[in-house]
N, C-alpha and C positions, 0 to 999 in steps of 0.2 A: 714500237719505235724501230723503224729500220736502220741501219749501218749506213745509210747517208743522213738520213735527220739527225744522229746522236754525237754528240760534242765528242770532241778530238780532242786528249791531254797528251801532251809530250813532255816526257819526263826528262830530264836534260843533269849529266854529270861530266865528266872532264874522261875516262877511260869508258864511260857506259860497259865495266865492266865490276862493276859491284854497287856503287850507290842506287844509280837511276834501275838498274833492271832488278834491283830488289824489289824497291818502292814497286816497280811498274806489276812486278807479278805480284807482290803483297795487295796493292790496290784492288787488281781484277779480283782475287779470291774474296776481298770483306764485301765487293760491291757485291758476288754472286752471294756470301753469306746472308749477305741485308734482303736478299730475295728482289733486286732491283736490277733494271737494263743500265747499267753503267755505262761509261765515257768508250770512246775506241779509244784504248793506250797503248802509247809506246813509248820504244826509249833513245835517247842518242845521245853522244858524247863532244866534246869541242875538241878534244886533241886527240878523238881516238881512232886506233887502224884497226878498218874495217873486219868484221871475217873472224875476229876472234870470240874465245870463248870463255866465260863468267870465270872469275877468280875463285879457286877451289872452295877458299873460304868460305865465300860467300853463296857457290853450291850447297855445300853443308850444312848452314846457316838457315839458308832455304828450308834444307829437307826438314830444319827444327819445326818451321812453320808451316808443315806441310805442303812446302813450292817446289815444281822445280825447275831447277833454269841450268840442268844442264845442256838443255839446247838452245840455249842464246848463244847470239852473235852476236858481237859489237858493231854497232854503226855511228858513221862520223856525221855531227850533227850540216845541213846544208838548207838554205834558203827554202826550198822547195816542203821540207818538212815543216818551219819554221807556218807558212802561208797556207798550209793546209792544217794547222793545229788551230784550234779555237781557243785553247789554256796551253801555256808554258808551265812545268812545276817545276825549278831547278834544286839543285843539293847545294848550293850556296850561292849566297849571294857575288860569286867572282862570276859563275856563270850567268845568271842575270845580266849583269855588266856587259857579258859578251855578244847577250839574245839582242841586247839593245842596240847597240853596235850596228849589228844586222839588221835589222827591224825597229827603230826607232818606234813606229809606231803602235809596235807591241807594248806599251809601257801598262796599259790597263788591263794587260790578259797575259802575265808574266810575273810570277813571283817565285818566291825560293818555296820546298815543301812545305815547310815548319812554320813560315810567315801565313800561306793560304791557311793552315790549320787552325794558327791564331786567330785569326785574324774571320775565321769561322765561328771560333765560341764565343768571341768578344761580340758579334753581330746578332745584335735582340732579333733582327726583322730574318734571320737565314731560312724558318721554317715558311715566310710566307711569299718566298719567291716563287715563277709558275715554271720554272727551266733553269740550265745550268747555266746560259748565258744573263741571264737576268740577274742570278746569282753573283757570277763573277761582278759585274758593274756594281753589285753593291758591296763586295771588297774593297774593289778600285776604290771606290769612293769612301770606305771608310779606312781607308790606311790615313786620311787627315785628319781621323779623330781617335784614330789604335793609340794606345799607351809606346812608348818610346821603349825599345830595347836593346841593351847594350851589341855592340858590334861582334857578330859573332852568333849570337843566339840562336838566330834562326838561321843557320847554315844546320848540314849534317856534316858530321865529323868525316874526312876521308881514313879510313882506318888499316889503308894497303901498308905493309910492310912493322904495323903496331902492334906492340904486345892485345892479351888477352883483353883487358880491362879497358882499351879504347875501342875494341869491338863490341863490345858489349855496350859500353855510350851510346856508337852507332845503332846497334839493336834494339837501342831502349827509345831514342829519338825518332828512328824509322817508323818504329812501330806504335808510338803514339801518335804521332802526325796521321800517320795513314788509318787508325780507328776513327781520330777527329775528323778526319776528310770526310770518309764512309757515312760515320753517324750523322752528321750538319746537311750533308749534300743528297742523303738518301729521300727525304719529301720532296724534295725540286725533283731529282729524275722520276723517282715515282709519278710526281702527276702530270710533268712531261710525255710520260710512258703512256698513262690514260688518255691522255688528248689526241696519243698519235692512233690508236686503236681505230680500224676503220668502220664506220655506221655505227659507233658503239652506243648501246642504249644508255639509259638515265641508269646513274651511280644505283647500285643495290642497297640496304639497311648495314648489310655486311661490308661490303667497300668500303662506304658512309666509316665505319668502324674503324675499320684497317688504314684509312688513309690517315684517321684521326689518330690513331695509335702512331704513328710515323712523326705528324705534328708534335702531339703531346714528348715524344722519348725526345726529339731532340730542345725543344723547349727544358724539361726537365734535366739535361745534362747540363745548362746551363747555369743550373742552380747548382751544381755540385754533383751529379747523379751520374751514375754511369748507365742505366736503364738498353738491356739488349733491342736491337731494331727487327721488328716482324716483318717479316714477308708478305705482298699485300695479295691479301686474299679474293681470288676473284671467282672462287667455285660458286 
């Protein structure tokens, strides 16, 4: 899959200078963990000035998870981004509000992080989508049948200027949301990835295997499992 077939996520917070560009470098590493061609990600902010650089904290924070963003810049979120993105992720739902705003027409490929992750495990059919846009329509469509959650929940906490222990919230929500994301959405790209492969011959015994291992682990989280995602084996 090349860098123009592969879906575009824009990760969307109010300073893009700790919510969104956590998520967005946490994201890239578990997709690379999963052994899968992941989204093109990026990050942008609604009120932010441009040019600046990640809040210390949340460098640090990084460096816990092995990321680092001490070379990010902030960038102010603007239409052009907005039209080139195939998924919205936002850090809450205010920014949602704001995507929409702009892009009314965004409504079906725009969610908050927490909400698409949800809104992941709860979807029986997520392992048998064939790509990431196919995928997202079938969130769209099942937010009229998601369980109702209080207001609030699925945001992530903004944690600038909070003691220790609202960081740590933050931490804890980021980086569940973005395992859920990885583990649910890893068979879509995986066999997206396979279809784009050029003259590729018929599936081997061993692919056969790997893709079914991809299937099966996120089917099994479903049930309560946490089961690690394999890399798909194409030796």
């Amino acid at each position: 899959m090349n860098q123009l077939s592969r879906p575009r996520v824009l990760i969307v917070c109010t300073a893009n200078a700790i919510r969104s560009p956590f998520v967005e470098h946490l994201l890239r590493a578990r997709f690379a963990d999963a052994g899968v061609v992941g989204p093109v990600l990026a990050s942008a902010g609604t009120a932010a000035r441009p040019g600046r650089s990640a809040e210390p904290d949340v460098v640090e924070l990084g460096r816990e998870h092995g990321l680092d963003l001490a070379g990010h810049r902030t960038r102010s979120l603007d239409e052009v981004m907005l039209r080139e993105s195939s998924t919205v992720l936002c850090a809450a739902a205010v920014h949602r509000r704001t995507i929409l705003d702009m892009r009314p027409d965004a409504l079906d490929t725009t969610f908050t992080v927490r909400e698409f992750a949800r809104l992941l495990r709860e979807e029986r059919d997520a392992s048998a989508a064939d790509d990431w846009e196919s995928l997202v329509r079938r969130l769209a469509r099942g937010r009229t049948r998601a369980r109702r959650t209080p207001a609030g929940d699925d945001d992530l906490v903004d944690p600038i200027g909070q003691p220790e222990a609202v960081w740590r919230e933050f931490e804890r929500a980021a980086t569940d949301a973005v395992e859920a994301i990885a583990m649910h959405t890893a068979p879509a790209l995986a066999a997206a990835a396979a279809d784009h492969l050029p003259d590729r011959p018929p599936m081997t015994r061993r692919e056969h295997r790997a893709r079914a291992r991809l299937v099966a682990g996120s089917d099994a989280s479903l049930d309560g499992g946490r089961p690690l995602i394999p890399g798909v084996d194409v030796g």
